[in-house]
C-alpha positions in Angstrom: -39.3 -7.6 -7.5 -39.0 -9.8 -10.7 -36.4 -11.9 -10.7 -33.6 -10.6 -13.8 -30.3 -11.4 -15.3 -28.3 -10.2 -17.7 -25.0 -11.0 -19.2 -22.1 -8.6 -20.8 -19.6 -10.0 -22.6 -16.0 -8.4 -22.0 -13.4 -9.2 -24.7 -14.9 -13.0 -24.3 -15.2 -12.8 -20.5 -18.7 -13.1 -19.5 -20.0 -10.8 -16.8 -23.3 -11.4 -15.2 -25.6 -9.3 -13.3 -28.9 -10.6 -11.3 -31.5 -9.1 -9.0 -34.6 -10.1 -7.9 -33.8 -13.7 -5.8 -31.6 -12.8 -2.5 -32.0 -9.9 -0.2 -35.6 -8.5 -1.8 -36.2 -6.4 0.9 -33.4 -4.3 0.6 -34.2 -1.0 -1.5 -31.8 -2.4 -4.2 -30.1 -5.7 -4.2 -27.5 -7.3 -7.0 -25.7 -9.8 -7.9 -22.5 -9.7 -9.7 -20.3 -12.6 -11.4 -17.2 -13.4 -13.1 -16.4 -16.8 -13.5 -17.0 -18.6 -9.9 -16.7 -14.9 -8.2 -19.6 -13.6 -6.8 -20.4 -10.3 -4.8 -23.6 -9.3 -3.8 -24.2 -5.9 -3.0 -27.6 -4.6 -1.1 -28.2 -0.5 -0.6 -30.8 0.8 1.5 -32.0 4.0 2.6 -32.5 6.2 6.0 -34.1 9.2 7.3 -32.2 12.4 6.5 -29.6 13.1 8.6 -28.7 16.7 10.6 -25.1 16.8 8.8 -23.2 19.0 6.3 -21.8 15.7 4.7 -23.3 12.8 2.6 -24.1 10.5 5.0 -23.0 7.3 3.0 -21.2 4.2 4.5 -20.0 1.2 2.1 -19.0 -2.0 3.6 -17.3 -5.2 1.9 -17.3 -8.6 3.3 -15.4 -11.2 2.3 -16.8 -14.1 3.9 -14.3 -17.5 4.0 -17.3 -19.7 3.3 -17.0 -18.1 0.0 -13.9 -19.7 -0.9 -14.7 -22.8 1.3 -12.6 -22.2 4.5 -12.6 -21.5 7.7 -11.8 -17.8 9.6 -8.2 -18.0 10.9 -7.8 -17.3 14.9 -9.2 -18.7 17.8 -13.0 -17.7 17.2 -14.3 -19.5 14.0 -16.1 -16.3 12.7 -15.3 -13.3 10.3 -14.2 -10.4 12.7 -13.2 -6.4 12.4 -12.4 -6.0 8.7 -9.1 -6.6 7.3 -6.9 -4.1 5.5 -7.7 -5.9 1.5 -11.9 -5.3 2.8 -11.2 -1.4 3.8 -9.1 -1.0 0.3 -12.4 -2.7 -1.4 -14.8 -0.5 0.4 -13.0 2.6 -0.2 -13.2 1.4 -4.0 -16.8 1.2 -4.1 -17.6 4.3 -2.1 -15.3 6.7 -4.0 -17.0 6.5 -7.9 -20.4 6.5 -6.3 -20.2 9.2 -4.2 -20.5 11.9 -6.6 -23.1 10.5 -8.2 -25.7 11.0 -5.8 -27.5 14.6 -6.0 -25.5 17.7 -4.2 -27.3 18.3 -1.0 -28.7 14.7 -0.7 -28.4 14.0 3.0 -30.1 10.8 3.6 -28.6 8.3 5.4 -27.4 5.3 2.7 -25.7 2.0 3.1 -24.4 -0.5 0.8 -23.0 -3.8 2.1 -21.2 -5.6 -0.7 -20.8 -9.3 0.7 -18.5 -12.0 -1.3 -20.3 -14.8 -1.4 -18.4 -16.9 -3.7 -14.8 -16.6 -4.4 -12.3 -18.6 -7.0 -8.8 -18.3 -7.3 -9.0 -16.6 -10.3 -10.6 -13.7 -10.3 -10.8 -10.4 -7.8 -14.1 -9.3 -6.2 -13.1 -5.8 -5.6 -14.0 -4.4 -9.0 -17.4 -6.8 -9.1 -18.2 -5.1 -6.1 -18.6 -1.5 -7.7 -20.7 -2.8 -10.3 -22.9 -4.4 -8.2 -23.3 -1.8 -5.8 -24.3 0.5 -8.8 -26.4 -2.0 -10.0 -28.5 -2.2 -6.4 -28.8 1.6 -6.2 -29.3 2.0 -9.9 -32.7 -0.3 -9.4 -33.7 1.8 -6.3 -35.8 4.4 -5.4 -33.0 6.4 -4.5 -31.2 9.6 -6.6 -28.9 7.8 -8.1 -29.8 8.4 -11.9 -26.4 7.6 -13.5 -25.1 4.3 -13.5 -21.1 3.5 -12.5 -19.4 0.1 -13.7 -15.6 -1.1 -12.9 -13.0 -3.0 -14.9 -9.5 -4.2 -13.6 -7.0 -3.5 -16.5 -3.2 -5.5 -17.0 -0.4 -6.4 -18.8 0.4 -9.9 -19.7 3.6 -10.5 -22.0 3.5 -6.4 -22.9 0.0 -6.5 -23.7 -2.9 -4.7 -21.9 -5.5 -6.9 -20.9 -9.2 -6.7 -19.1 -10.0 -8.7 -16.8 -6.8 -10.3 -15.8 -6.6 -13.7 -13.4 -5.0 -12.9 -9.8 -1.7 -14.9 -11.0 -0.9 -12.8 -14.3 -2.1 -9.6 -12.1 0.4 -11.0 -9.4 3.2 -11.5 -12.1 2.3 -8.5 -14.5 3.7 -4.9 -15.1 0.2 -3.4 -14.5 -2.5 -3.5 -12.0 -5.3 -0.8 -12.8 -8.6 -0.3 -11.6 -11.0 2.2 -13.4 -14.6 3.0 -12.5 -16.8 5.3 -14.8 -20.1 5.9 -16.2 -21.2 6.0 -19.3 -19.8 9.4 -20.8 -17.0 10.1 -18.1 -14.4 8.5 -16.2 -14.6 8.7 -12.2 -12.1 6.8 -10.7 -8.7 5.4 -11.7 -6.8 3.3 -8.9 -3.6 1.0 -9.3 -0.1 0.4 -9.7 2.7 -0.4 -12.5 6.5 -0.9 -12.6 7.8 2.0 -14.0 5.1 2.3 -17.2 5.1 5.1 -19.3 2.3 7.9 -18.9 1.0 7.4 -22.7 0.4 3.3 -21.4 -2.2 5.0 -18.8 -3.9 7.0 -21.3 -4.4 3.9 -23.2 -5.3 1.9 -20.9 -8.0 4.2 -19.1 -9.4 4.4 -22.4 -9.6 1.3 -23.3 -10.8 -0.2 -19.9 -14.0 3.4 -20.4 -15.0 1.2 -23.6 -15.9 -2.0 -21.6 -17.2 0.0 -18.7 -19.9 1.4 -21.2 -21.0 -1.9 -21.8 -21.7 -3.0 -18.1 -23.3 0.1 -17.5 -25.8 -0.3 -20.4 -26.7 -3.8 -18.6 -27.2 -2.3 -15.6 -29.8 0.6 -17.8 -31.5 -2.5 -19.4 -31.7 -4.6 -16.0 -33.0 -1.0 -14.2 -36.0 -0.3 -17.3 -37.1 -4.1 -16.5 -37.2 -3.7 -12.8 -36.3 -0.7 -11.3 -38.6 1.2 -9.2 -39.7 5.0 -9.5 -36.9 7.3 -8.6 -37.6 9.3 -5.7 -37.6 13.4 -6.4 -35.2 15.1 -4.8 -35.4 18.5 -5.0 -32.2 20.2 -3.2 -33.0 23.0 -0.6 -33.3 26.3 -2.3 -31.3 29.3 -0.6 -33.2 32.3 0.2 -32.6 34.4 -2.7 -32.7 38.3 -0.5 -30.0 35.8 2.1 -27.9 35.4 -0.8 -27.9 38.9 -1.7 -27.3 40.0 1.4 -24.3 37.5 2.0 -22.8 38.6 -1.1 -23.2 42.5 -0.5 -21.5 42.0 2.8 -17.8 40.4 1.6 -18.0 40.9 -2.3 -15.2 43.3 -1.5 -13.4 41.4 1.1 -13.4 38.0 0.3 -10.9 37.8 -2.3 -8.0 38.7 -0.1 -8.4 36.6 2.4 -8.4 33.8 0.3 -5.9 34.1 -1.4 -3.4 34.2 2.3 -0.5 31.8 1.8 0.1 30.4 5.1 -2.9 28.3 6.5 -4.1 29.3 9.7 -3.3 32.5 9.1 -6.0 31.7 5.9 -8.4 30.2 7.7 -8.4 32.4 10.9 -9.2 35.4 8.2 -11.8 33.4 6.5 -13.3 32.6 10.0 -13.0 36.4 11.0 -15.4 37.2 7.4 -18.0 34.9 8.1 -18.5 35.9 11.9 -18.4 39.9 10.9 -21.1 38.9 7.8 -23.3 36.5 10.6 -23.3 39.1 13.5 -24.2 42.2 10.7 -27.0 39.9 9.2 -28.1 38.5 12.2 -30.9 41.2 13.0 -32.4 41.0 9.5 -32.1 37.1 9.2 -32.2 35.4 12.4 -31.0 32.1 12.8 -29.7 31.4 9.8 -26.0 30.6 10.7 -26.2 27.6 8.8 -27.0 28.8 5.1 -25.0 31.8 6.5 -22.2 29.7 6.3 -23.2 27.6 3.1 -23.6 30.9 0.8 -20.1 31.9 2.5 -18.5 28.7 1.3 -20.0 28.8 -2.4 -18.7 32.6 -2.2 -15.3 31.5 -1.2 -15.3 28.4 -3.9 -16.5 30.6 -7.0 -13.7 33.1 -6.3 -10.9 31.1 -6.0 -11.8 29.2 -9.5 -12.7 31.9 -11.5 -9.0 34.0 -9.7 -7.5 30.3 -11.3 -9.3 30.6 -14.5 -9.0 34.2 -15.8 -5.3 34.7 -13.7 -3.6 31.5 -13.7 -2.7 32.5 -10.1 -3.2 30.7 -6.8 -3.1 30.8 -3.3 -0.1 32.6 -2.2 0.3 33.9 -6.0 1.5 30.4 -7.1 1.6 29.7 -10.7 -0.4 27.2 -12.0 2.7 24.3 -13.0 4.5 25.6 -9.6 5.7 23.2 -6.6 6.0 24.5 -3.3 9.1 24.9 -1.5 10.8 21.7 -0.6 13.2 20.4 2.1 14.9 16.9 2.7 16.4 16.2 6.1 17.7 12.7 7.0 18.9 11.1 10.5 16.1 13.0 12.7 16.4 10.2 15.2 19.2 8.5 16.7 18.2 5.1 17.2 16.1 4.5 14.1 17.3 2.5 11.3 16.6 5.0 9.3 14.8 8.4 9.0 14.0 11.2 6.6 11.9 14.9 7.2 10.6 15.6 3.9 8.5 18.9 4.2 6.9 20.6 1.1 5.1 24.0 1.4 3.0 23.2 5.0 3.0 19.3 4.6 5.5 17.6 6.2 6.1 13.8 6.7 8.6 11.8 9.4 9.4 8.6 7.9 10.5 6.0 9.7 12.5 2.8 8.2 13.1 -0.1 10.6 14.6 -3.7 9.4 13.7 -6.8 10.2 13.9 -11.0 10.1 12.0 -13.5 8.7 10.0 -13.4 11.9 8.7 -10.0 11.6 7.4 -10.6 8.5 3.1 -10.0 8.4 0.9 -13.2 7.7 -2.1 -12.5 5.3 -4.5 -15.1 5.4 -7.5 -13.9 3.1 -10.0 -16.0 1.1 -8.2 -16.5 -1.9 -4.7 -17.2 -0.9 -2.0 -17.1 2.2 1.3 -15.3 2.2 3.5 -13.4 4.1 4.3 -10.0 3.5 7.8 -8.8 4.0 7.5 -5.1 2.9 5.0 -2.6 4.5 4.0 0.9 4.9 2.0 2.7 7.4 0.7 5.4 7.7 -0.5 8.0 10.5 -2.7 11.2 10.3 -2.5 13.0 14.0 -5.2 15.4 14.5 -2.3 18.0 15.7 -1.6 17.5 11.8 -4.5 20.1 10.8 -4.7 21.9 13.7 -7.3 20.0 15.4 -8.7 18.2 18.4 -10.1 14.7 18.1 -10.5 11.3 20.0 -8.3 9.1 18.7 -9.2 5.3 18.0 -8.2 2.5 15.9 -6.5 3.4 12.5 -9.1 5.3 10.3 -10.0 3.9 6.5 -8.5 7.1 4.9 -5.0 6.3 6.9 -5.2 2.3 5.7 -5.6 4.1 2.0 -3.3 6.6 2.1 -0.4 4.4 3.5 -1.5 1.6 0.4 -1.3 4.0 -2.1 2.3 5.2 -0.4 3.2 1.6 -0.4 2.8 0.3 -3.6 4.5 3.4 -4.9 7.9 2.1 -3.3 7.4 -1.3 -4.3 8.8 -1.6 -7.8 11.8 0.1 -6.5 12.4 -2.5 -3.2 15.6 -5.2 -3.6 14.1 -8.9 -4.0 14.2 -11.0 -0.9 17.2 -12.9 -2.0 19.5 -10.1 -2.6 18.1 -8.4 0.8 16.8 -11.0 3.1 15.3 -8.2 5.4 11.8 -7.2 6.7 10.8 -3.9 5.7 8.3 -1.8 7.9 8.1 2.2 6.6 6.3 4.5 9.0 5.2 8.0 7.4 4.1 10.0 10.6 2.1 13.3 9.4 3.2 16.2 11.2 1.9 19.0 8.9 -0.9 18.4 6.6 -1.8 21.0 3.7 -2.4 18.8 0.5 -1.3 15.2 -0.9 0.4 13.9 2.4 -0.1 10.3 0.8 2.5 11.7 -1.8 5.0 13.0 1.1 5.1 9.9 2.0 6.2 8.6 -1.1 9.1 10.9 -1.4 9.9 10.8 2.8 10.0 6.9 2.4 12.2 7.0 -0.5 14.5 8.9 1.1 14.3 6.7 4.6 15.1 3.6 2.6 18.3 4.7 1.3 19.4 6.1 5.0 18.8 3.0 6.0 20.9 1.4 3.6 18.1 -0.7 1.7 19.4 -0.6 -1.7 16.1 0.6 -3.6 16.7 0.9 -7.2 16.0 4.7 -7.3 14.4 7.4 -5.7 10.5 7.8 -6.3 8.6 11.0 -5.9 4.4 11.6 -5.7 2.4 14.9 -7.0 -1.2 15.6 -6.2 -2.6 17.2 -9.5 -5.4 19.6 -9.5 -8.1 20.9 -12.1 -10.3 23.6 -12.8 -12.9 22.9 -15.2 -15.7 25.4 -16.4 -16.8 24.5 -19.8 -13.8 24.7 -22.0 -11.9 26.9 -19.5 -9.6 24.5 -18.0 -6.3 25.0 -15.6 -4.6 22.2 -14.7 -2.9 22.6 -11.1 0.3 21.0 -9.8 1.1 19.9 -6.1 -2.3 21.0 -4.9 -3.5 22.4 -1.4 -6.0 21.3 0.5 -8.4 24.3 -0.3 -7.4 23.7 -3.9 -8.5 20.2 -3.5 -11.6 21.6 -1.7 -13.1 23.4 -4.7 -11.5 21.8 -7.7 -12.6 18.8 -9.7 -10.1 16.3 -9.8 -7.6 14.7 -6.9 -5.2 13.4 -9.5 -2.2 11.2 -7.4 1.3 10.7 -9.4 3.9 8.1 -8.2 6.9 7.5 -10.1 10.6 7.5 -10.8 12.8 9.3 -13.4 11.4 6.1 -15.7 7.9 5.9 -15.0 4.9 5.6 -12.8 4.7 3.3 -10.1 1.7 4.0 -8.6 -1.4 6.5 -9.5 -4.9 7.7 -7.7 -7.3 10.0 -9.6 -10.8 10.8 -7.8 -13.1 12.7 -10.4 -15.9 15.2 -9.2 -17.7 16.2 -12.7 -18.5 15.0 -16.1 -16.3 15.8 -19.1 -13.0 14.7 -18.4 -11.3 13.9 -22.1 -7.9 12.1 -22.5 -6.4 15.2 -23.8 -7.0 16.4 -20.4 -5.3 13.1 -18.8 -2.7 13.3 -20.7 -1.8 16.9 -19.9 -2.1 16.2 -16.5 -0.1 13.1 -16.3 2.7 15.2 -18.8 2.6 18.3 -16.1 2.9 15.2 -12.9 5.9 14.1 -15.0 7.9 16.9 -14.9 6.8 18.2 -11.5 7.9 14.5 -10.1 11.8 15.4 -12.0 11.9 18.4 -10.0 11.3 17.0 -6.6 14.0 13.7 -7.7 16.2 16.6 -8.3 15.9 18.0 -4.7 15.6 14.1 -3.0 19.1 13.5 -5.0 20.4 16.6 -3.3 19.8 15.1 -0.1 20.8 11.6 -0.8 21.3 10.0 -4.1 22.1 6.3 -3.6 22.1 4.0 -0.7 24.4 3.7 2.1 26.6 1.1 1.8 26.3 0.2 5.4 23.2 0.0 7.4 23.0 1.5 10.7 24.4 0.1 13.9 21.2 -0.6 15.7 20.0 -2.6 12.4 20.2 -6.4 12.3 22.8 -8.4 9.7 21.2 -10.8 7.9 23.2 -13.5 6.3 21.5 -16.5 4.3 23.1 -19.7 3.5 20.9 -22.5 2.0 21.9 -26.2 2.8 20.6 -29.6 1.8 17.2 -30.1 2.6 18.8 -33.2 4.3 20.9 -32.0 6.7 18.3 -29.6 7.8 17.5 -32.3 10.7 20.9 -32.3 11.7 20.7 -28.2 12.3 17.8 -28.6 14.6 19.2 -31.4 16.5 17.0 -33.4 18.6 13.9 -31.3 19.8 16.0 -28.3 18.7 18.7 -28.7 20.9 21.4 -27.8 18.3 19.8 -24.6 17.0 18.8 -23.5 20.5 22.5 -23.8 21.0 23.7 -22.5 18.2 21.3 -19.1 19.0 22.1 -18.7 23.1 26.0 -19.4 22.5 26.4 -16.6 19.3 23.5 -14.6 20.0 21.7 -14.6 17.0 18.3 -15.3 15.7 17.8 -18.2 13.1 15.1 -19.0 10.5 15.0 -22.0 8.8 13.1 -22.3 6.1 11.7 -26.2 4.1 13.2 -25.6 1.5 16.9 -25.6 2.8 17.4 -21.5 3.6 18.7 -20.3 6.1 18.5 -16.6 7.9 20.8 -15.7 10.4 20.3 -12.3 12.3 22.8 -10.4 14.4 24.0 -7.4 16.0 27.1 -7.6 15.1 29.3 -9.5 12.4 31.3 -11.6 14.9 28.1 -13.4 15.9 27.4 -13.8 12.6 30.3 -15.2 11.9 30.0 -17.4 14.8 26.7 -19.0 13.9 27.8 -19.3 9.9 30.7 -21.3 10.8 28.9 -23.9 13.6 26.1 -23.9 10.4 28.7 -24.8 8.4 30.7 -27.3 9.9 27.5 -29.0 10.9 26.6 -29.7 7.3 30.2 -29.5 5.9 31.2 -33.4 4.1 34.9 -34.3 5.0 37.1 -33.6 2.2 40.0 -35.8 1.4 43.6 -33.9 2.0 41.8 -31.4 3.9 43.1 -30.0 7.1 40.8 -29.4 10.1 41.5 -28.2 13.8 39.5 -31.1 15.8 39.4 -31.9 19.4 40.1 -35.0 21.3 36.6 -36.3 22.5 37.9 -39.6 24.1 41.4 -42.0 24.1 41.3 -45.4 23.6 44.7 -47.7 23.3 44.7 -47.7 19.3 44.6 -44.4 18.7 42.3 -40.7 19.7 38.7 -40.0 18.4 38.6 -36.2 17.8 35.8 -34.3 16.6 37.1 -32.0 13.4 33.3 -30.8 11.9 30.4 -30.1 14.7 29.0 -33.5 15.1 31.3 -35.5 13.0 34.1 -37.9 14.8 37.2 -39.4 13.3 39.9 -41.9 14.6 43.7 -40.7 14.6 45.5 -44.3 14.8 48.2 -44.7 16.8 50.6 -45.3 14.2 49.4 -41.4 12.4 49.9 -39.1 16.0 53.6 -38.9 15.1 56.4 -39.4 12.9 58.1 -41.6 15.2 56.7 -44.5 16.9 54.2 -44.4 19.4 54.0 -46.2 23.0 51.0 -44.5 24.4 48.4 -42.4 22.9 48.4 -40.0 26.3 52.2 -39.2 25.9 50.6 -37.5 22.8 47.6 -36.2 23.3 44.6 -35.9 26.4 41.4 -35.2 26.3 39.8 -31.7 25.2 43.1 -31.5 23.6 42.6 -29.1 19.8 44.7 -31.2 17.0 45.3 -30.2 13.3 44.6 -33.0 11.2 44.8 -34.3 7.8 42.0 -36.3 6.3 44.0 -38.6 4.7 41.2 -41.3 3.5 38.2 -43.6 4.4 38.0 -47.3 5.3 35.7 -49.5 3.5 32.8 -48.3 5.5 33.0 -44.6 4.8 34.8 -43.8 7.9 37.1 -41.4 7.8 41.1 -41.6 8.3 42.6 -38.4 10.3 46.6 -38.2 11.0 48.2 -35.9 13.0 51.7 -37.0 11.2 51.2 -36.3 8.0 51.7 -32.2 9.3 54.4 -32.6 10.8 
């Protein structure tokens, strides 16, 4: 393969694509690069697999050489992939998918390694690029190349391309992914933006995506090899009749059965009554039995949408399924809220914590610890089904992301609300857009719990039905509607904007107009459900629940922060086994304090305190005779600070003995009344009486 490279340049940015030095024996290799960021991607082909799936697996590898470090942990090598590489895979694999020929069942696998890594710039959206790149150059089906951009906002103004700092500090982090006459993916998050600042920036992130995709057609016509024909399996034309003859009259009912299982039980009930009466005249064909069924089942249920504007269970096209809000489920939680809509429910979970509990990321370009999360859980019992459960799945690390950064804009900062936040969304019922339940069930967790989010936010999954210019656009979507539509359009967002938003694409064709009725029907579906969430709960408690931690913070003088922690500790240790509470210290001077109650709170504030306290002249303290010597009595009046009471200040009236006065362990109010020339202070037990 002849080495090639090619260069776009995106509003001044220059993005490079190579192929033809590393990996050659990979069906398609690439190399993609913005600024020192590099990602190679490789794709490569198998046999075709028995399966009634595409058998595609992407993988992203962010290896710490990359950014010239070592792998965290106790074995010096990369391990299982972390939560940022199964968001990045899940990036590539979802635009490319649906570029690869319907019925395509060879095995395919592209590995998209970062191989070199700045602190500027992402690799996630090289990596889409450069996968398309290696599969565009193959012998594989993929005819139609796909290209990424990541979209901001720096100082109110859209931007491609943005570094990780003014992403990090910005109202807008957007990822699109499209080819060159359609969009395919749209992925990201924003603080409350308006739906007319998506449009815009969608469409302007398609414009630069056209021109790395016309790089990746020039690099292709210089190197690319011969695409490989794939010619889908053609159904058996008399099988197809047959199929048809056999439910045309009786499919159309059963599809259109409200409840679920009661749906798919019916649907199940068709196909084995058409299998066992076509059996004799078409044996062993179960399988494209069952195919024809499905494409029977799809075409009826769009063209019902298109010429009726009714769906499943007689649902109009803009209507929500029926919603409920329950809160306090569970007795010992911090918080909890039920939120069930039509036949997918959510149990959220809220639970508070310290400094402690907060997660520590250690990735290639950058440490920090994460003080907010979200996870989420998909139980096979959630569908109906029975599977072997194992470690959490991809789709439940994207779900719960998309669920978290929803909540995010909303979240008190750290200072105001010095707690850890974990949100746990457990699906119990799953019949569309559970990633958006989530949304609305953590939303209305947070304020049971007390956290004082800034407003509730709501999620809607948005539907379409596309065929030619017959379009219907389809609000809170089922499953089955998700099934055989064309878009899986995600809406997060309060009464002010969107916070968070996920669109998958299936065909060509998709025009703004359509996006911005979509996002304009999301909009006032999300106002609905706000107005049921406020029904249940409108604001924040003002008190969090008795099982959750109080958090105090003090910050002190980075100074005296030895004199907390004492020698080898032995203050703070003290300070924690004597009051019962849990204490962070931070370098820079703050100070957490956790506790059960607010009397050992209060305990550990004031030893805190008096240990960093400075004596005050004229003020009073309540001090305690430490030892008695024949001028006077040295008391202690702040934790770890001593003062002399002379003889001649323990009364008003002279003195013989300091023990006809005072003993040891004695507690004395004193006065500071001065210091001596060497700072020392002056204490008088006279001067109160």
């Amino acid at each position: 393969m002849p080495y090639t490279k090619q260069e776009a340049d995106i509003d001044g940015l220059k993005v490079s694509l190579e192929t033809g030095k590393l990996a050659k024996q990979a069906d398609g290799s690439a190399i993609a690069r913005l600024g020192d960021t590099m990602v190679l991607a490789t794709a490569c082909s198998g046999g075709e697999v028995s399966a009634d799936f595409f058998p595609l697996s992407v993988e992203y590898i962010a290896k710490t050489y990359a950014a010239g470090k070592f792998p965290g942990g106790f074995i010096k090598r990369e391990g299982r992939p972390s939560e940022k590489e199964i968001l990045a895979a899940r990036l590539v694999d979802r635009p490319i998918r649906p570029l690869f020929p319907k019925g395509y069942r060879n095995e395919v696998q592209i590995i998209c390694t970062v191989i070199s890594a700045d602190d500027i710039y992402d690799a996630d959206v090289l990596a889409i690029t450069a996968a398309s790149t290696a599969l565009t150059i193959s012998e594989m089906p993929f005819h139609e190349p796909v290209a990424a951009v990541r979209i901001g906002m720096v100082e109110g103004k859209l931007k491609v391309f943005p570094s990780l700092a003014e992403t990090e500090a910005g109202q807008l982090d957007l990822v699109v992914a499209g080819t060159q006459d359609s969009i395919m993916m749209v992925e990201g998050g924003s603080t409350e933006l308006p739906e007319e600042t998506f449009v815009e920036a969608i469409l302007m992130a398609h414009e630069h995506i056209k021109k790395l995709v016309a790089v990746q057609k020039q690099i292709a016509a210089e190197t690319g090899k011969q695409k490989v024909e794939f010619v889908p399996a053609e159904k058996d034309p008399a099988l197809v009749e047959a199929v048809k003859e056999q439910v045309k009259d009786k499919i159309h009912e059963p599809c259109f059965i409200g409840e679920k299982m009661e749906r798919s039980k019916a649907m199940k009930n068709l196909l084995k009554e058409a299998t066992e009466a076509l059996s004799e005249q078409f044996p062993e064909s179960e399988d494209q039995i069952a195919s024809i069924f499905s494409d029977l089942e799809r075409e009826d249920i769009r063209k019902t949408i298109l010429q009726t504007s009714t769906r499943i269970a007689g649902r109009g096209l803009d209507e929500i399924r029926k919603i409920t809000c329950e809160l306090d489920l569970l007795p010992r939680a911090h918080g909890s809220a039920l939120f069930t809509r039509g036949e997918t429910q959510a149990l959220v979970v809220s639970t508070l914590g310290t400094k402690l509990d907060e997660q520590h990321i250690d990735n290639i370009q950058g440490e920090y610890d994460k003080s907010y999360m979200l996870h989420y859980n998909f139980p096979p019992y959630s569908v109906g089904e029975v599977k072997r459960m194992f470690s959490v799945s991809r789709r439940e690390v994207g779900h719960g992301h998309l669920a978290e950064r929803s909540i995010s804009p909303v979240l008190p900062d750290e200072k105001s609300f010095p707690y850890t936040i974990r949100v746990v969304s457990e699906i119990l019922e799953s019949n569309g857009s559970s990633s958006m339940a989530s949304v609305c069930g953590a939303s209305l967790s947070l304020m049971a719990t007390g956290v004082p989010i800034k407003t509730h936010v709501a999620g809607v999954a948005m539907g379409l039905i596309k065929e030619g210019d017959n379009v219907a656009i389809l609000t809170d979507i089922l499953g089955t509607e998700d099934h055989v539509g064309d878009m899986d359009f995600k809406v997060a967002g309060t009464r002010d904007g969107i916070t968070a938003i996920q669109m998958d694409i299936k065909i060509a064709g998709i025009t703004p107009e359509i996006m911005h009725d979509a996002l304009a029907k999301a909009k006032e579906a999300r106002f609905k459900i706000l107005d049921t969430m406020d029904e249940a709960i409108s604001s924040n408690r003002k008190e969090l629940s008795i099982h959750a931690p109080r958090i105090s913070t003090i910050t002190i003088d980075k100074e005296k922060i030895r004199e907390v922690i004492g020698p080898s500790g032995k203050v703070i240790r003290d300070i924690q086994e004597t009051t019962g509470t849990t204490i962070f210290i931070e370098d820079d001077g703050t100070i957490q304090i956790a506790a059960t109650n607010r009397q050992q709170r209060d305990a550990a504030l004031n030893r805190i305190r008096g240990i960093v306290a400075e004596p005050e002249l004229n003020a009073i303290y309540e001090a305690t005779v430490k030892t008695i010597v024949e001028f006077g009595a040295f008391v202690e009046f702040l934790p770890g600070k001593d003062g002399l009471i002379h003889i001649s200040e323990l009364d008003t009236k002279r003195v013989a003995k300091v023990d006809d006065i005072l003993q040891v362990g004695d507690k004395v109010k004193v006065k500071l009344i001065g210091f001596d020339r060497f700072g020392k202070v002056k204490l008088s037990r006279k001067a109160l009486l």
